[in-house]
TIVEXPA-131828 format. One record per residue (C-alpha): x, y, z; residue number from 1. Coordinates in steps of 0.25 Angstrom, whole numbers, plus 5000, padded with zeros to 4 digits. Layout:
N
      u      v      w   fivex
      X      Y      Z     NUM
...
REM end
This chain:
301
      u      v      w   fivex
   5756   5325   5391       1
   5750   5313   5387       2
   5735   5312   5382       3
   5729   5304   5392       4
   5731   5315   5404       5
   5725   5324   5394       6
   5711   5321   5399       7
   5715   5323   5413       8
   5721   5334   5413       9
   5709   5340   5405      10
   5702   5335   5419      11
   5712   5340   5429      12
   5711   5355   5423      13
   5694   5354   5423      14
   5695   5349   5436      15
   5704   5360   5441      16
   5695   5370   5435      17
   5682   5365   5439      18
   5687   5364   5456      19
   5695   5378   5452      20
   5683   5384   5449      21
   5676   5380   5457      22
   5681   5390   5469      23
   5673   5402   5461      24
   5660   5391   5460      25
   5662   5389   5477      26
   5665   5403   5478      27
   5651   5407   5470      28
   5641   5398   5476      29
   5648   5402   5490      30
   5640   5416   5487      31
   5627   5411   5488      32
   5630   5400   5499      33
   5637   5397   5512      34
   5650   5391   5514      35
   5646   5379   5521      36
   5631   5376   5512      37
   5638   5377   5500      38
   5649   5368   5506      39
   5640   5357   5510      40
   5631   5357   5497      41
   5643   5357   5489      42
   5647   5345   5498      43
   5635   5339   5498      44
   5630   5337   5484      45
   5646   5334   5481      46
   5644   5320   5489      47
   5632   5317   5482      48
   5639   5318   5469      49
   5649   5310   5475      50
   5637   5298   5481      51
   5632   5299   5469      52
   5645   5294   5460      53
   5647   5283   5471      54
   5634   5278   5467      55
   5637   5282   5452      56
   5650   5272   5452      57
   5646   5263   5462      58
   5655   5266   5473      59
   5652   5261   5486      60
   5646   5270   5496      61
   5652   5265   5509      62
   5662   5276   5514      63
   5674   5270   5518      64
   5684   5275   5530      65
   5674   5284   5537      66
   5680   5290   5545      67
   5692   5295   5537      68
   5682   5297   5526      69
   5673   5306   5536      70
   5686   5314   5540      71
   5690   5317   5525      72
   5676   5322   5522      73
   5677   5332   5533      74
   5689   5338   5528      75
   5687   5337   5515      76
   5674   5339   5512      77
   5671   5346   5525      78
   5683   5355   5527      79
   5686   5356   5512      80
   5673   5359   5507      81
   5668   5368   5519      82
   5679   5377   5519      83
   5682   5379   5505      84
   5668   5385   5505      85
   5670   5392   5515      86
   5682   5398   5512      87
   5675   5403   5499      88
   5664   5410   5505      89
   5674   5420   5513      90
   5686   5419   5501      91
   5690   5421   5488      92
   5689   5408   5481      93
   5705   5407   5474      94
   5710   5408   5487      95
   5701   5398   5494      96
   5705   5389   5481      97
   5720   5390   5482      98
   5721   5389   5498      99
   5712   5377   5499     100
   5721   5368   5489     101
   5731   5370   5497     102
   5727   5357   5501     103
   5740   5349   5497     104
   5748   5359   5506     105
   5739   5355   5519     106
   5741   5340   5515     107
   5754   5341   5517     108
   5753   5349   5529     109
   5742   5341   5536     110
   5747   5327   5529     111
   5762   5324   5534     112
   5758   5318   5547     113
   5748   5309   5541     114
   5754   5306   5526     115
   5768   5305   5529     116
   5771   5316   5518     117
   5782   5329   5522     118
   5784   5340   5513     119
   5794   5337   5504     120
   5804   5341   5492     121
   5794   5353   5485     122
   5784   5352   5494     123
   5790   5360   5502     124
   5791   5373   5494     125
   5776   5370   5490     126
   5771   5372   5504     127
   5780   5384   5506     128
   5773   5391   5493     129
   5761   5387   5498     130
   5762   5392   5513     131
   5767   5406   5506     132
   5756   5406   5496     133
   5748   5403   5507     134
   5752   5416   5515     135
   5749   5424   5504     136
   5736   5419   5500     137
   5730   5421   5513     138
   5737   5438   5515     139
   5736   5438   5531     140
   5745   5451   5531     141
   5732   5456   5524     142
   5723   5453   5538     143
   5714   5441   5537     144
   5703   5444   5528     145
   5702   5433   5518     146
   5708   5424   5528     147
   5697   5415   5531     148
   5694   5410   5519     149
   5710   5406   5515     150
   5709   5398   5529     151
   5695   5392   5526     152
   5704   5388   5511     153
   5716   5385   5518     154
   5707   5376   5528     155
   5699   5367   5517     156
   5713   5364   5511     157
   5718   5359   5524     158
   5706   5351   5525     159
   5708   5347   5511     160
   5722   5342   5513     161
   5718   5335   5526     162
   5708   5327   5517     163
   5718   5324   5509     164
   5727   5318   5520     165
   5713   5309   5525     166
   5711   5304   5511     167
   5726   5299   5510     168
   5719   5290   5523     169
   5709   5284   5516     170
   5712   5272   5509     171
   5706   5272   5494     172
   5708   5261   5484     173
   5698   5267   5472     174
   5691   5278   5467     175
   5678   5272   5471     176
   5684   5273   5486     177
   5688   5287   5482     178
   5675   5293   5479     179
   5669   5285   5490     180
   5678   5292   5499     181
   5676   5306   5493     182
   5659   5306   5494     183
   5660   5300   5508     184
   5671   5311   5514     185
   5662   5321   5506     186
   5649   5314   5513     187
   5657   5316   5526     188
   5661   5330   5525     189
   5648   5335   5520     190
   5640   5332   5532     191
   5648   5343   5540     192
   5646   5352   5529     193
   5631   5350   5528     194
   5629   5350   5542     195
   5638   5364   5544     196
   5629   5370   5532     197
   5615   5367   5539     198
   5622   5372   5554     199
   5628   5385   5550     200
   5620   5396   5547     201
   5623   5403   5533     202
   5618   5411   5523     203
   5609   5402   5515     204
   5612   5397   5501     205
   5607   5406   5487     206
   5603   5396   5479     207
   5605   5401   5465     208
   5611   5397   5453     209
   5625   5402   5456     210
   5626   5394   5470     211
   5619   5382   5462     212
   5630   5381   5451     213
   5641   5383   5459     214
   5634   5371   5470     215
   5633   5363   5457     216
   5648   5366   5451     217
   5653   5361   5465     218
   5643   5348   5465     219
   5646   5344   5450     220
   5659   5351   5446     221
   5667   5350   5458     222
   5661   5338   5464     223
   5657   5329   5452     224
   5666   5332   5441     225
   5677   5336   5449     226
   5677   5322   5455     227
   5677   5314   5442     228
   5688   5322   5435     229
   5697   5323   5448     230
   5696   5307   5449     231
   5699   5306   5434     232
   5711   5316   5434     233
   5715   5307   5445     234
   5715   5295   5439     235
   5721   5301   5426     236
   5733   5310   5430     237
   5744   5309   5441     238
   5741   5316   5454     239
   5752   5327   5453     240
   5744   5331   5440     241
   5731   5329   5445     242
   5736   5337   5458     243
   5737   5349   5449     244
   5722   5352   5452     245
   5726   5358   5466     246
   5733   5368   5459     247
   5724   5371   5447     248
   5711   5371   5456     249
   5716   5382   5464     250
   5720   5391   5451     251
   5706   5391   5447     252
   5700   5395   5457     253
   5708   5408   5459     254
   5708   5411   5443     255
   5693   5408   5444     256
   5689   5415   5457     257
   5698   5427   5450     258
   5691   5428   5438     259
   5675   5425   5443     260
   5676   5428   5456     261
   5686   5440   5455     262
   5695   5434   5467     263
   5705   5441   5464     264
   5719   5439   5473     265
   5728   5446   5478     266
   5744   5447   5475     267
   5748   5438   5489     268
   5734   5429   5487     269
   5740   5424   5472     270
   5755   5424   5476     271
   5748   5416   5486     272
   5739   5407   5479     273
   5749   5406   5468     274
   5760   5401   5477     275
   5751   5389   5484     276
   5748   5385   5471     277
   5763   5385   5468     278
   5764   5375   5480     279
   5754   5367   5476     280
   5761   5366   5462     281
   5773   5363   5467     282
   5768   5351   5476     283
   5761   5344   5464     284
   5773   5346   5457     285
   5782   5340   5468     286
   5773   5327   5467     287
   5769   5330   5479     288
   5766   5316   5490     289
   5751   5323   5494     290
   5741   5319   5485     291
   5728   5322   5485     292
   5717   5313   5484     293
   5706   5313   5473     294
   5693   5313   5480     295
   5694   5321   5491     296
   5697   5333   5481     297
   5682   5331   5474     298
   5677   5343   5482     299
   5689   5352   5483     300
   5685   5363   5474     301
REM end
């Protein structure tokens, strides 16, 4: 491998660890906070950190395509965001990790009228893995306990993957225009999240240092750095390489919730989770058409 994806690829794996891990950090602070507070302070202080780099590197603050922009930040920031946390307050958090980056499969469901792209070649056994992965991970011939919070997984993935089919819509020419994009849909979608945090009644937040550390590990770690070294891996490696963080995210935060949290799965749950991930794979290795775009990913974790 030559020297100069070296740096990269050192990026890539951190990346992957720092979003991986940070199921177990969502899981914590999800102790001492409801779903939807914690969502919307996480979202919150995330678009700050995101205004504040416009201004840093001069981007214009302008939005642009308004109303595609406010349609993407309700679901991915809205959806994605909202039901990830939630999820996590009723669930284990390697499963929620697993089932929510089945994003690519949901693209591809929810994208052929719109994208022009059909299953094709090895795609096809991909999603067959996945679908039986799938049955095994959520164990209904066990009754339906556990069930909500695989949907609520399974549901931010599909409002991930319809992200991803809206941003394909947006026309963007820079990176200026893709971090303006990004803060603006996550300006947009917090609204809904704030607003659903101050009119639902919930247990009100601990404020220790536990909550405070995981609050600050989303806000700096999986907003701030996460974005700067997912643009750089970007820009530096090609995107069926970059597109292995869908699958090493998800392996980190099921080896992580295992060992801290204790999360351990069942027989069917890792057959399961072992054979999604095996579709996953499989698409990245088939070069698959679907891309997902960069920014939109700065909060997926």
């Amino acid at each position: 491998m030559r020297s100069v994806h070296t740096g990269p690829l050192v990026a890539l794996v951190f990346l992957a660890l720092l979003w991986g891990y940070n199921w177990v950090v969502m899981k914590v602070a999800l102790r001492y906070s409801a779903p939807l507070d914690f969502a919307a302070l996480r979202a919150l202080f995330g678009v700050l950190l995101l205004f504040v780099a416009m201004a840093v590197l001069r981007v214009p603050l302008a939005p642009r395509h308004v109303g595609k922009t406010i349609v993407l930040g309700i679901f991915q920031t809205t959806g994605f965001v909202g039901l990830i946390s939630w999820s996590l307050s009723v669930g284990a958090a390697g499963k929620s990790a697993v089932l929510a980056y089945t994003m690519p499969f949901w693209v591809i469901a929810f994208g052929w009228p719109f994208l022009e792209e059909r299953l094709r070649g090895w795609q096809w056994p991909a999603v067959g893995l996945a679908l039986v992965g799938l049955i095994l991970v959520l164990e209904l011939w066990n009754g339906t306990a556990g069930i909500t919070s695989s949907v609520l997984a399974l549901g931010a993935g599909g409002s991930w993957g319809v992200s991803v089919i809206i941003f394909k819509k947006i026309p963007v020419h820079s990176r200026s225009e893709l971090l303006s994009i990004t803060a603006w849909q996550m300006l947009f979608g917090t609204v809904p999240l704030i607003a659903a945090a101050l009119l639902v009644s919930e247990r009100p937040i601990e404020w220790n240092s536990a909550f405070l550390g995981a609050l600050l590990y989303n806000i700096v770690g999986g907003m701030a750095i996460a974005t700067f070294l997912w643009q750089y891996i970007l820009q530096r490696l090609p995107a069926t390489i970059s597109g292995l963080n869908s699958l090493i995210v998800p392996v980190v935060g099921v080896l992580a919730a295992w060992l801290q949290l204790g999360e351990r799965p069942s027989a069917a749950e890792a057959a399961g989770m072992a054979l999604i991930l095996a579709g996953l794979a499989l698409l990245s290795l088939a070069g698959r058409r679907i891309r997902v775009p960069p920014e939109p990913s700065v909060e997926r974790s």
